[in-house]
N, C-alpha and C positions, 0 to 999 in steps of 0.2 A: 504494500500500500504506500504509496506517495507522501512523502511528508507535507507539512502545510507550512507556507513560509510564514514569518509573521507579516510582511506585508500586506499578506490573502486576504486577512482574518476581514471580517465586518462588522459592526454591532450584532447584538445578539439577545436571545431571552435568555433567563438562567433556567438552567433544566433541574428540576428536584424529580430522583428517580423513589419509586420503592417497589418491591414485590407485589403488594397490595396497595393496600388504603392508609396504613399506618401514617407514611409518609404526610398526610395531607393535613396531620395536625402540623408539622411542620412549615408548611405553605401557610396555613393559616397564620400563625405567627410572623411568618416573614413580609406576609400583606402590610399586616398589623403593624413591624415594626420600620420596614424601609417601602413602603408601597408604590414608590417613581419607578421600580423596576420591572423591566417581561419579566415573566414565568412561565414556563411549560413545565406539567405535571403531567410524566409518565408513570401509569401503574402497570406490570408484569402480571395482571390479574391472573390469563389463560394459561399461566406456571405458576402460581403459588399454591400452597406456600414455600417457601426456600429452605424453611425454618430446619426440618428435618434433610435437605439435601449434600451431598459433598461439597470438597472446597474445589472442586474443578467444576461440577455443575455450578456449582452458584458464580463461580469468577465467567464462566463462559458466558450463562441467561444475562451476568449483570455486566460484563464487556458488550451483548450483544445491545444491548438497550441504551447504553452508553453511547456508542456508536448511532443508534437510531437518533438521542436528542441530539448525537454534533451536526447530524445530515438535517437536522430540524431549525439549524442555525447557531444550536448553544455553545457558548465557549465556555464555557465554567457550569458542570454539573456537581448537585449534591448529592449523596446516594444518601438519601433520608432512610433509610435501614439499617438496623442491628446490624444484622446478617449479612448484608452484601460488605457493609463496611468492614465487618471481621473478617469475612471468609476472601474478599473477593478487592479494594482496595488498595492495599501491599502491592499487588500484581500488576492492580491497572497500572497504577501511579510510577512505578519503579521500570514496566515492561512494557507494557502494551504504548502510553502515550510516549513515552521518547523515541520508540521505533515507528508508528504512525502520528501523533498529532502533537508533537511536543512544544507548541505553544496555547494548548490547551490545559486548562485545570480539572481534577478531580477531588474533590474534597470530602470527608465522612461525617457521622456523627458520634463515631466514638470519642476521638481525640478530646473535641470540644468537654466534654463531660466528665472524661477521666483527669482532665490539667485541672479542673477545677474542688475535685470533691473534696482534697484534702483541706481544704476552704472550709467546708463545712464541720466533718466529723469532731467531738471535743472528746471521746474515745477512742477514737483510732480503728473501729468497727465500722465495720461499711458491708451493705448488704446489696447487692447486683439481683433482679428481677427480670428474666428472658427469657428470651424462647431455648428450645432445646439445642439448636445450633449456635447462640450465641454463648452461651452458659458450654458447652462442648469445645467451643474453638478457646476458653481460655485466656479469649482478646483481652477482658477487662481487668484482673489479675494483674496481666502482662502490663499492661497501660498505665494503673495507676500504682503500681509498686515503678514504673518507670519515675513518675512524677513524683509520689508520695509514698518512700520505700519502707514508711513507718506505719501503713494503715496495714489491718488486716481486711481481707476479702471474703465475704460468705455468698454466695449464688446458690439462687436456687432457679431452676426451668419452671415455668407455666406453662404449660403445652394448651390446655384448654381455656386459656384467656382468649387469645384471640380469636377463637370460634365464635365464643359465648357474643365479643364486640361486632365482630364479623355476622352473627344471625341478629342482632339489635335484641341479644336478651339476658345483655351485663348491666341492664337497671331491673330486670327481676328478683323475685326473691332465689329463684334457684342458682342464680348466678353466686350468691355467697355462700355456697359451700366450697365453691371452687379457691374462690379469694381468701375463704377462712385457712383451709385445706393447706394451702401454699406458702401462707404467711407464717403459717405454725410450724409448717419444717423450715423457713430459714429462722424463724428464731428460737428453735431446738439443738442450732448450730453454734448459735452465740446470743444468750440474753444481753451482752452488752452493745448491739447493734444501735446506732441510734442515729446514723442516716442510711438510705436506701436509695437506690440509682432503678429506674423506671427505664430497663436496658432496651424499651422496644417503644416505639412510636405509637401503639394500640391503646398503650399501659394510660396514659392522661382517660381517657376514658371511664377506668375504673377508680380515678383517684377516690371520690365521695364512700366508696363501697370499703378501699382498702384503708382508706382513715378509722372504720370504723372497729379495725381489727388490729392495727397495730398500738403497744403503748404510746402513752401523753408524751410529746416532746421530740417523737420519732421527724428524720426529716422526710421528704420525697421531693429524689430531687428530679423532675418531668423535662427531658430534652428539648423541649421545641421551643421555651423561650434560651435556654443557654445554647443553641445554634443557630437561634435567630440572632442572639449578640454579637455571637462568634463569626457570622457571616459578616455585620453588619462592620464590626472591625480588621476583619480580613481584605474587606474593599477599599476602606480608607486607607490602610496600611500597603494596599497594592494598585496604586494609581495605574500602574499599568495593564491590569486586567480590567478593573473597573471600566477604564473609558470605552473600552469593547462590551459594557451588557449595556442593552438598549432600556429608552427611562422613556416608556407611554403608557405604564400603569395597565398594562394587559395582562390576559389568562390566561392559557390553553390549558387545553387535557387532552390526553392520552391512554388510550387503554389495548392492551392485546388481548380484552376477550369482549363479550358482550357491551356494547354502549349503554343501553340501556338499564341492564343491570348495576351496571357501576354507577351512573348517573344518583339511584337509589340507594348506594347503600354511602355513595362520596357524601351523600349530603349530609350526615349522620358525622363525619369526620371533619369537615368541612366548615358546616355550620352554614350551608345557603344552599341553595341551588348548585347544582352542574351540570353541562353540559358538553359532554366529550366527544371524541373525533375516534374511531378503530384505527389501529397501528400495525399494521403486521410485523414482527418482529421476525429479525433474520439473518 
């Protein structure tokens, strides 16, 4: 594949990727916080979830989609995913864009989270809440003993959170057995836990449910405003990408399976209306 010189490049939307819907709390914060900018929102619906796949499946679905927003105009993609982020990130950023688009950006949402928690804990107990892939790959462990080699790390997988968000029936009462369920083995790990990292974009959904089962004083700390920040000072600090995302305050979406369906269940994530476009991914 042809590299891109930086001459090429043109303004552009910023692309926010994710498997599913998670992502699109994500997007919603970043409305909220810098709203001059394009967006396209790719969701990998017609292959999720990722949660449970390898790290070569997941690097390849979330290379391929990558590739669909650069053809889509974007010069700076987010992978608003746990998952793509741990498993599939490393690869892009390091292999794939220096041998085909290397004055393109990719950027994740682990980083952002893991630089900051040590911020918070006043025990040094830190509790990570993911899906089974992310809680598997070890990312956040890795990340914040990187940053903050003094915390200790307890993770536990929710494998049924994001179904329950995903069929709209994490405000029922059945929904809290799942959240009771989960919260009891990580804090069966360490009573002295007393902030918790919300390792998946689904998870802000359930905050109200999971406040209700963890001790007083516990933190939660929900991704989509700390990568909204994180974006938001990544552009200032890099004048030279920034001038390449275009600023007309537009939307798009994108979905590789059902328009319609996702239209339904984005809005739930979203918090308005949507209206998407089919993507073939390839």
């Amino acid at each position: 594949m042809k590299n891109i010189k930086t001459n090429s490049l043109v303004k552009g939307p910023i692309g926010i990727f994710d498997s599913g819907f998670g992502g699109l709390t994500i997007l919603k914060e970043l409305v909220k916080q810098i709203p001059q900018y394009d967006y396209i929102y790719l969701g990998d619906n017609a292959r999720a979830p990722y949660g449970n796949r390898s790290y070569q499946v997941v690097t390849n679905y979330t290379t391929q989609c990558v590739k669909a927003l650069f053809d889509l105009g974007c010069n700076l993609v987010i992978l608003a995913c746990n998952t793509a982020s741990a498993k599939a990130l490393r690869t892009i950023q390091q292999q794939y864009l220096p041998e085909n688009f290397p004055t393109k950006k990719v950027l994740g949402v682990l980083r952002p989270t893991t630089e900051i928690v040590g911020n918070y804990s006043k025990t040094g107990n830190v509790g990570i809440l993911g899906t089974s892939g992310t809680i598997s790959s070890m990312s956040y462990p890795i990340e914040i003993n990187h940053f903050s080699p003094h915390i200790n790390v307890f993770q536990q997988a929710c494998p049924m959170w994001v179904p329950l968000i995903e069929n709209n029936e994490h405000n029922d009462n059945g929904a809290d057995y799942f959240v009771k369920k989960y919260l009891d083995l990580l804090f069966e790990q360490s009573a002295d836990i007393d902030t918790i990292i919300l390792a998946c974009t689904h998870y802000p959904l359930l905050i109200k449910k999971i406040k209700k089962y963890i001790p007083a004083g516990v933190k939660l700390i929900s991704q989509n405003k700390i990568v909204a920040n994180s974006l938001s000072n990544y552009l200032y600090r890099h004048p030279e990408i920034e001038k390449y995302c275009s600023k007309n305050a537009e939307i798009k979406f994108y979905t590789s399976d059902d328009c319609l369906s996702f239209d339904f269940t984005a809005n739930t994530f979203f918090g308005k209306k949507v209206k998407s476009k089919h993507l073939e991914i390839i």
